[in-house]
C-alpha positions as CSV (number, residue, x, y, z in Angstrom):
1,X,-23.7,-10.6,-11.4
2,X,-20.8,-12.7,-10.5
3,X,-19.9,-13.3,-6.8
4,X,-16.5,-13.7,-5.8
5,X,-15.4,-15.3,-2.8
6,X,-12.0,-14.6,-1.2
7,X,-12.5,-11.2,-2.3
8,X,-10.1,-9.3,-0.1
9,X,-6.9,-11.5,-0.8
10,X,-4.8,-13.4,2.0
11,X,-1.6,-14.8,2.3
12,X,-2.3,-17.8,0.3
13,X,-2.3,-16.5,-3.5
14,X,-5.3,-14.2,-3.2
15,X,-6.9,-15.9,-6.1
16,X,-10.5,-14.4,-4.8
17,X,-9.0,-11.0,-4.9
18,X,-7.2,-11.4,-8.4
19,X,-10.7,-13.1,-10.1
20,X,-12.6,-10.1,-8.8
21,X,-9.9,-7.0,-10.2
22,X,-9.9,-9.4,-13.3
23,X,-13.8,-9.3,-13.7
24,X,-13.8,-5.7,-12.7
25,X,-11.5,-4.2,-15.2
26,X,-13.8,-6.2,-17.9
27,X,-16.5,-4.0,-16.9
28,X,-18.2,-7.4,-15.1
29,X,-20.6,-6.7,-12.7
30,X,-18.8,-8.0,-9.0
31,X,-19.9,-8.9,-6.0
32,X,-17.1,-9.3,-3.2
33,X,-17.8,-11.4,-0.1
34,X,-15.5,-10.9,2.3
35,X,-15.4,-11.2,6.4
36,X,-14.8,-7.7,7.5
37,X,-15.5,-4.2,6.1
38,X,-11.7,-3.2,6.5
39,X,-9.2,-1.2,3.9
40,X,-9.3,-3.8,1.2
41,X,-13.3,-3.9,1.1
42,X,-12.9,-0.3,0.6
43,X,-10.2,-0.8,-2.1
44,X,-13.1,-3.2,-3.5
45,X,-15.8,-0.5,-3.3
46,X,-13.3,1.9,-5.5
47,X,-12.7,-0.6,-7.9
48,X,-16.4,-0.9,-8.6
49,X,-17.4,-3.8,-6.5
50,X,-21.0,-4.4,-4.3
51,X,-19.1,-5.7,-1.1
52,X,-21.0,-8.1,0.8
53,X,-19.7,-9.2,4.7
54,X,-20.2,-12.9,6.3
55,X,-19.0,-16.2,7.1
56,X,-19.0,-18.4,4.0
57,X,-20.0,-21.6,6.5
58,X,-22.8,-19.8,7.4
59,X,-26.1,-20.1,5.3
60,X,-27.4,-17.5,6.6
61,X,-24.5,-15.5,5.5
62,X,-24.2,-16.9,2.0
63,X,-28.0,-16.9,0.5
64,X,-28.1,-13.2,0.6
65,X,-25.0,-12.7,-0.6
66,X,-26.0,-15.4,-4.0
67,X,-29.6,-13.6,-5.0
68,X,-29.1,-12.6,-8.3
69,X,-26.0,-14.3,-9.1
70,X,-25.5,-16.3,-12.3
71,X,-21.9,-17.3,-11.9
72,X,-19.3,-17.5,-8.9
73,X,-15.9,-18.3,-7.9
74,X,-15.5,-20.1,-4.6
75,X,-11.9,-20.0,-2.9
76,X,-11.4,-21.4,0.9
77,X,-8.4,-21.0,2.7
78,X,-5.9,-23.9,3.6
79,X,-7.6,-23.7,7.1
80,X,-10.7,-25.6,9.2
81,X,-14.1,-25.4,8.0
82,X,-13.8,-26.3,4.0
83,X,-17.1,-28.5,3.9
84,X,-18.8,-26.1,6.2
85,X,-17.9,-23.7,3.5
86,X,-19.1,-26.0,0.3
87,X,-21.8,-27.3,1.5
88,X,-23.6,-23.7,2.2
89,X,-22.5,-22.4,-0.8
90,X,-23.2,-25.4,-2.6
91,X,-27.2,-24.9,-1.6
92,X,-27.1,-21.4,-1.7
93,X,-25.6,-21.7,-5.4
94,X,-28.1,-24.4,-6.2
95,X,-31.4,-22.7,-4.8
96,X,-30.2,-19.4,-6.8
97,X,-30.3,-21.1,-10.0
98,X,-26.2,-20.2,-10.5
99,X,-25.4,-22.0,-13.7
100,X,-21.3,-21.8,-13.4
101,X,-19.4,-22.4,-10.1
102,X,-15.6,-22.5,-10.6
103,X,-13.8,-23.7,-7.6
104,X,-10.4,-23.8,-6.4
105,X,-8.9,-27.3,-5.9
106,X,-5.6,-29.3,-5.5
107,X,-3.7,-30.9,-8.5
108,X,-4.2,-34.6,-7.0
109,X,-7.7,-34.0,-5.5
110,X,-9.3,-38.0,-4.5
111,X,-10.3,-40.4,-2.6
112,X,-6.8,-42.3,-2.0
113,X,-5.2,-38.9,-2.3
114,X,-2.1,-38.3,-0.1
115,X,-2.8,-35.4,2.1
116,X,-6.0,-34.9,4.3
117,X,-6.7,-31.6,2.5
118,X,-6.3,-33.1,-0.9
119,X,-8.7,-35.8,0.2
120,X,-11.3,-33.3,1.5
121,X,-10.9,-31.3,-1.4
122,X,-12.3,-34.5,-3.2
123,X,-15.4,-34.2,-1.0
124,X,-15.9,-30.8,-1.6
125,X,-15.8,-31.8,-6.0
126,X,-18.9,-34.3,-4.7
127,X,-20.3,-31.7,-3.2
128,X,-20.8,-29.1,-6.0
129,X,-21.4,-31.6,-8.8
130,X,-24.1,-33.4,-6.4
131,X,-25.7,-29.6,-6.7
132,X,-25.6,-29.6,-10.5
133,X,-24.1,-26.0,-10.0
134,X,-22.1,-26.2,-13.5
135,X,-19.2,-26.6,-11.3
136,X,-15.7,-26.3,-12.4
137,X,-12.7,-27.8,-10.5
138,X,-9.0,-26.1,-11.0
139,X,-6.5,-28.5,-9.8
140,X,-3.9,-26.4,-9.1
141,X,0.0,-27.3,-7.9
142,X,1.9,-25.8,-5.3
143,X,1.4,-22.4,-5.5
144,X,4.9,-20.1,-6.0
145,X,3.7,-18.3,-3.2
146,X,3.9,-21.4,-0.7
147,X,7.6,-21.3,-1.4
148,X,7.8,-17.9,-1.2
149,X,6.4,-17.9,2.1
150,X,8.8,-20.8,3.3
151,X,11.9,-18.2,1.8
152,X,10.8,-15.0,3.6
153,X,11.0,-17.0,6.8
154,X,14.0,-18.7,6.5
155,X,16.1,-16.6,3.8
156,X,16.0,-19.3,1.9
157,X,14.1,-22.6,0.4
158,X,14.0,-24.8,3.3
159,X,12.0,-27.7,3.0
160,X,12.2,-31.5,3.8
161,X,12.6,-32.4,0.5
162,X,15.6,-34.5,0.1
163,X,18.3,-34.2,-2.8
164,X,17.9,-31.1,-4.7
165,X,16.6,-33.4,-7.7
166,X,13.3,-33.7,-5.8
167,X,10.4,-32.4,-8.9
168,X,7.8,-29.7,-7.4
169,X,4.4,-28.8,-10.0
170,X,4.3,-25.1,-9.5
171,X,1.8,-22.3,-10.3
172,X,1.9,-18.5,-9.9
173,X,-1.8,-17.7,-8.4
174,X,-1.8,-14.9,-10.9
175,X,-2.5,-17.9,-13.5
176,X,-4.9,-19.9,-11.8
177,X,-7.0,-16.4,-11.5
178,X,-6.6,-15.8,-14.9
179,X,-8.1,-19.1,-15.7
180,X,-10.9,-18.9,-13.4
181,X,-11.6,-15.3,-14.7
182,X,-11.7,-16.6,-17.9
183,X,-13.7,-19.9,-17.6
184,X,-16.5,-17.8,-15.4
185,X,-17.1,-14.9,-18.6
186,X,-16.7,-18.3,-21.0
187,X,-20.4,-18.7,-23.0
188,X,-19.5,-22.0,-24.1
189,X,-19.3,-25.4,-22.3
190,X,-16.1,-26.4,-20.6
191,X,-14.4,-29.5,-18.9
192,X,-15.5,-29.9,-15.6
193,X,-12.2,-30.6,-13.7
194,X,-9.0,-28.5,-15.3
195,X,-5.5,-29.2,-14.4
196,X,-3.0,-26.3,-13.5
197,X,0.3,-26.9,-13.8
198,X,2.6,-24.0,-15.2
199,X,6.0,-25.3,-14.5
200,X,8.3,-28.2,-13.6
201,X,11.0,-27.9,-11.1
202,X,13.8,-29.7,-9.2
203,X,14.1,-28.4,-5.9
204,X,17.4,-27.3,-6.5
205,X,15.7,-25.4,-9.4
206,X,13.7,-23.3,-7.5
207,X,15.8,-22.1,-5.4
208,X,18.1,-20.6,-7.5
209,X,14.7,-18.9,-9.5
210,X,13.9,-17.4,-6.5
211,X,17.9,-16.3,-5.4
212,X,18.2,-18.3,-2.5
213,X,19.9,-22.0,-1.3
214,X,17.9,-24.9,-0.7
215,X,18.7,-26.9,2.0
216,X,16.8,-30.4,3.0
217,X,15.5,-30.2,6.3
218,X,14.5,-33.2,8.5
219,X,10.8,-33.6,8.2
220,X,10.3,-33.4,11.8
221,X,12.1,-30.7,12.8
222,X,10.5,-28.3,9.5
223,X,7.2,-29.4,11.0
224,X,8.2,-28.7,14.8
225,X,8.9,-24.8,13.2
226,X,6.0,-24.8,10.7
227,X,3.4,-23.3,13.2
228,X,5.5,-20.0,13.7
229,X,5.4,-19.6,10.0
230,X,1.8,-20.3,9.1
231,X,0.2,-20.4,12.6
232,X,-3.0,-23.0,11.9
233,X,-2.1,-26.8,12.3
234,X,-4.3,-27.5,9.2
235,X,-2.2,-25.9,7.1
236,X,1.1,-27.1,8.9
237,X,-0.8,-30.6,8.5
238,X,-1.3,-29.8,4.9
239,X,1.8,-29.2,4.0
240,X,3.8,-31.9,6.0
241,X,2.0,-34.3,3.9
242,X,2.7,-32.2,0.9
243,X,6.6,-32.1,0.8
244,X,6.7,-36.2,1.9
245,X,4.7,-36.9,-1.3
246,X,7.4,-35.2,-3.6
247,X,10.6,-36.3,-1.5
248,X,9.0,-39.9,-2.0
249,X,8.8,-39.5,-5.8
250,X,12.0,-37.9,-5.8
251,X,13.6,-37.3,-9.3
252,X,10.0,-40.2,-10.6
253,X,7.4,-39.6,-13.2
254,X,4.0,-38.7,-12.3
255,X,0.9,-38.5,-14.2
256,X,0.5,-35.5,-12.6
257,X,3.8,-34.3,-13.2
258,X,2.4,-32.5,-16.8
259,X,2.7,-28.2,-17.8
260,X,-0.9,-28.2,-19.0
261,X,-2.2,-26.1,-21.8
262,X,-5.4,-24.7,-20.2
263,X,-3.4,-21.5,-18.4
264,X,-2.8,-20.4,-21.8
265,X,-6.2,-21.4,-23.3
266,X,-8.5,-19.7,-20.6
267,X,-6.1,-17.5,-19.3
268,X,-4.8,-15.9,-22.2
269,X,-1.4,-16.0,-21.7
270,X,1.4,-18.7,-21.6
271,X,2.2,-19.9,-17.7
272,X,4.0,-17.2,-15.5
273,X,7.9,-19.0,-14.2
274,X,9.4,-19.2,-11.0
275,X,11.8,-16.5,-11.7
276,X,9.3,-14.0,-13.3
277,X,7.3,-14.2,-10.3
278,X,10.5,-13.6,-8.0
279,X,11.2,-10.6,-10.2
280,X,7.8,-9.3,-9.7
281,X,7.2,-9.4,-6.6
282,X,6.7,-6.1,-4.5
283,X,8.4,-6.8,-1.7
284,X,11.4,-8.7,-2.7
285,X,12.3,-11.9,-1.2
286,X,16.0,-11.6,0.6
């Protein structure tokens, strides 16, 4: 039994959701936790998932939901409450006896990291290798679908990101689902912390992938309107952080900066691009 976390998808790649349909159409024996017993649980339930309901920074919640479980994906949303949310299913993992947890970080995930969330994410690593979980870490880059969410609001890529040079790591969700499907139903020991990167590009770049201008916007007013798009300051917080990072590397080397090989090696398949994701989409962006 693998449990899945995430399970009923959201606005932010729906990586939970994708691992889950992944496992499923393997034949992999899924359980879903998710927070309400809504359509998508009930898509979950035809697909052939056991659907399990609760708070994932509840205990309570999450040692039910673990019993019997060898191997799980954990996923949290770029909202409040992500060491609430490791730390429970960090014990709960632990007490089962779960012998792979793969977990979904950020690309530059540590200590001196630039963004708060990056810096938690750090914490929340600690956290599931203090458990001796088998945890694995996928540092993924800015998912497509951050930009995608930035263009169906404004009709195109505005973002305070300085000349159109400015370099972005990207990722389609699609791939860093693939890889955690795939490291989760792996038999063999793998790295600990994996690096997702699937593509390199300028600003200016993206933009024209996805069909739209880019245009630099002041950091304070793109910040002043950020709450109207994502409504939860920790993800407005997040990301105001995020985009000063790159505008201050600019057209600069990074370490981080790297397409990596392991999409292809666990995933199965070479990275997904901007403009393949843009042409895939169901609901096309304007």
């Amino acid at each position: 039994m693998i449990l899945v976390t995430g399970a009923a998808g959201g606005q932010q790649g729906a990586t939970g959701r994708r691992v889950a349909e992944l496992l499923l159409e393997r034949g992999e024996q899924v359980r879903a936790f998710v927070r309400a017993d809504d359509d998508r649980a009930a898509e979950l339930r035809k697909l052939g998932a056991e659907v399990v309901f609760g708070d994932l920074r509840e205990i309570t919640d999450v040692r039910p939901a673990m019993r019997g479980v060898t191997r799980a994906f954990f996923t949290y949303p770029v909202t409040a409450g992500l060491m609430d949310a490791t730390s429970a299913f960090a014990a709960a993992a632990r007490q089962e006896g779960v012998t792979r947890v793969v977990e979904v970080s950020q690309l530059d995930a540590q200590p001196e990291a630039g963004t708060p969330r990056m810096r938690r994410h750090w914490l929340s690593e600690q956290v599931f290798d203090w458990a001796g979980v088998g945890a694995v870490h996928l540092r993924a880059a800015v998912f497509f679908e951050n930009l995608a969410v930035v263009v169906a609001a404004a009709g195109r890529l505005a973002l305070p990101l300085g000349p159109p040079t400015t370099r972005i790591p990207l990722i389609a969700a699609a791939d860093v689902a693939a890889v955690g499907a795939g490291l989760l139903l792996d038999p063999e020991p793998v790295e600990p912390v994996c690096l997702l990167t699937g593509q390199m590009s300028t600003a200016g770049e993206a933009a024209r992938a996805l069909g739209v201008e880019y245009v630099d916007v002041p950091p304070d007013e793109w910040e002043a309107g950020a709450m109207d798009v994502y409504g939860d300051p920790y993800a407005v917080e997040h990301l105001t952080h995020l985009w000063a990072l790159f505008h201050a590397i600019g057209t600069g080397d990074h370490p981080l900066y790297r397409v990596t090989e392991t999409i292809e090696r666990h995933g199965g398949r070479p990275p997904m691009t901007l403009r393949e994701f843009a042409a895939d989409r169901i609901d096309p962006l304007p």
